[in-house]
C-alpha positions, 0 to 999 in steps of 0.5 A: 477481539483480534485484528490483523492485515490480510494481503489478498493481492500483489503485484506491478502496474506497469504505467509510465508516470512522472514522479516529483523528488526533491534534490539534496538542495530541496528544489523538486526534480521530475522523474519518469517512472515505469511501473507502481507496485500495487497491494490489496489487503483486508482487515480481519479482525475475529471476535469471540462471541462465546465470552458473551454468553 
């Protein structure tokens, strides 16, 4: 049996969201943010059914 990743989409969302950081001094800074990547993917995974037999 064989599985591996198959990305099927990708792309940017554009959306204005805010995004909580922390600072060098630990303290969360809140970030206005304009886009979020996005990517879809599946898992393949491929069985040999003719070992079986």
């Amino acid at each position: 049996m064989q599985s591996r990743y198959l990305e099927i989409l990708d792309f940017t969302q554009f959306f204005d969201h805010f995004v909580f950081t922390p600072n060098a001094e630990n303290v969360l800074e809140k970030e206005l943010k304009r886009e979020i990547p996005v990517s879809v993917g599946i898992e393949l995974v491929v069985v040999d059914m003719s070992r079986n037999a």
